[in-house]
N, C-alpha and C positions, 0 to 999 in steps of 0.2 A: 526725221525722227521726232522732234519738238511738235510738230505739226501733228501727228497723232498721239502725241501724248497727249496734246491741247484738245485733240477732238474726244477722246478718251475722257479726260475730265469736265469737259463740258458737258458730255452724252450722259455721266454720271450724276452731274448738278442739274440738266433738266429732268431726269427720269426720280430723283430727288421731289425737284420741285413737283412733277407731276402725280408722286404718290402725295403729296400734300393737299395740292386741291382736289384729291379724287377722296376726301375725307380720311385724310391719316392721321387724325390725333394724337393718338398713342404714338404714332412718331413726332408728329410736331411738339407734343411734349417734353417729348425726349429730348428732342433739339434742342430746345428753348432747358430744360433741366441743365444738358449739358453744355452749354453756354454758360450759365448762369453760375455754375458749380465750377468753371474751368476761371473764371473772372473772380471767384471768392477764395478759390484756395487751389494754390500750383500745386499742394501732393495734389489732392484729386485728379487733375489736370495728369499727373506725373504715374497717373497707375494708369491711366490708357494710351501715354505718351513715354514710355519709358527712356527714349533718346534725354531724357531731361532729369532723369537718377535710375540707374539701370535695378531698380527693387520697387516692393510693393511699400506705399507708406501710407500711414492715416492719421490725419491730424485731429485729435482729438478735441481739442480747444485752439487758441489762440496762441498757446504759450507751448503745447505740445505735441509732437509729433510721434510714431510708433510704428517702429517694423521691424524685420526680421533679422539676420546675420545681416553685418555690413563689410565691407575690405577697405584694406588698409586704403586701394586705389581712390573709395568713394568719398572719404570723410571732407577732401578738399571744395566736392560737388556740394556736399552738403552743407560745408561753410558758406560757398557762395550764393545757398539758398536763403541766408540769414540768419542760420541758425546760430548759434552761442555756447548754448551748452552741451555734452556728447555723454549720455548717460548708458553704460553699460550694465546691461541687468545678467549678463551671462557669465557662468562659472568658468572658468581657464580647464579646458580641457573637457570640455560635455560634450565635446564631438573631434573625431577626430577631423585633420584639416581647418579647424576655425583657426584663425588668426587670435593670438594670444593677446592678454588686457593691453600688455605694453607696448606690441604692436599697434594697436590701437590707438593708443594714447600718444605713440611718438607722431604717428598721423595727426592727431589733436590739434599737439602742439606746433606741429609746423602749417597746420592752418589757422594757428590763432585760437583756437576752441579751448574751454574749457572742459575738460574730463573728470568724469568718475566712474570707477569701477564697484559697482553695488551690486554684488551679484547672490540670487534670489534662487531656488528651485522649490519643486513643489513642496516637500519637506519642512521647507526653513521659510515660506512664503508667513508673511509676507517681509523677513528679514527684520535687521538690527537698524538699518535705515531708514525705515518708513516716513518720517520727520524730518528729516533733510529731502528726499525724495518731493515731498510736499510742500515745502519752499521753494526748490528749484520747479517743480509741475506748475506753481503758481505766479512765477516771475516773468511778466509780457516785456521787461526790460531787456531779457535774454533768454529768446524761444529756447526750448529745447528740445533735441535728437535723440528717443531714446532706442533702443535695443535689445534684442534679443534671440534666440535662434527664430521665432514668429513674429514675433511681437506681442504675442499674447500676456506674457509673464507682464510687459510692461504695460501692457491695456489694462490686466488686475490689479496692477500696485496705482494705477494712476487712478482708475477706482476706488478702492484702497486709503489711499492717501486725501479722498474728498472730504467735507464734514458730514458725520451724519447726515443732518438733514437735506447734504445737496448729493447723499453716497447713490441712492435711488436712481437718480434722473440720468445720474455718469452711467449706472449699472447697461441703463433701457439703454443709453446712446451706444455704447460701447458694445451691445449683444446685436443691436442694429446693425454695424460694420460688421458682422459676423463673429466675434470674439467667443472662444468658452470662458465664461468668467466663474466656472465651479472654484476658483481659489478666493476670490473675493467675495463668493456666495456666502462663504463661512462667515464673513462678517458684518451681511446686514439682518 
């Protein structure tokens, strides 16, 4: 059985290799992108790899990261990605079946992580935290996890939370990962 798995993934890597020299740019780019992108940053890596955090995440900067509902089960996975901080941007009970703040947080703290519950909706965006928010967004001492039922909510606050004149450049990255940022729109 090994024996044709082995010829199976060989038959794969030449017929690879052979659309390469038969001028595949466009994939060899791709190769060499994803290579390149999977050695500068494990989410990326972890949205086509999901055995390695079972959700979609995107690391915005250096210091943060953003996605969607997370479970009690993950927060430990995501400690051991290095993360620090565990920022919840989701109201306790916006859907039903989510895991509640406290649940959350006792996940936290038995991974060691630091928690807050900051929770934002389109209404009350961009909240009463905006400035603490943007402390923690900015500290490469202690990445941070944040969340929400998309991630989106937390794509606009960490928008949001930029200076003026660097709110711009967050805006174009953040609409690049595909984000709606109609809530942060309001404020450039």
């Amino acid at each position: 059985m090994q024996a044709i798995a082995l010829a199976g993934a060989r038959y794969a890597r030449d017929r690879l290799h052979s659309r390469l020299l038969q001028g595949g740019d466009r994939l060899r780019s791709m190769l060499l992108r994803d290579q390149a992108m999977a050695a500068l940053s494990p989410i990326w890596y972890n949205n086509r790899h999901p055995e390695v955090l079972p959700m979609q995440a995107y690391k915005l900067n250096e210091s943060i990261t953003v996605c969607g509902q997370i479970s009690e089960e993950t927060v430990a996975r995501i400690a051991e990605l290095g993360y620090r901080v565990l920022v919840n941007n989701r109201p306790d009970g916006e859907e039903a079946g989510q895991p509640s703040s406290a649940q959350i947080q006792a996940a936290a703290e038995r991974a060691g992580m630091e928690y807050h519950h900051m929770p934002v909706n389109g209404m009350t965006f961009p909240g009463e935290h905006l400035e603490t928010m943007a402390v923690l967004f900015d500290d490469a001492e202690r990445p941070v996890f944040a969340f929400c039922r998309t991630g989106t909510r937390c794509a606009n606050l960490w928008v949001a939370s930029r200076d003026p004149e660097a709110r711009q450049e967050a805006f174009d990255y953040a609409r690049s990962l595909g984000f709606d940022l109609s809530l942060a729109a309001r404020l450039l």
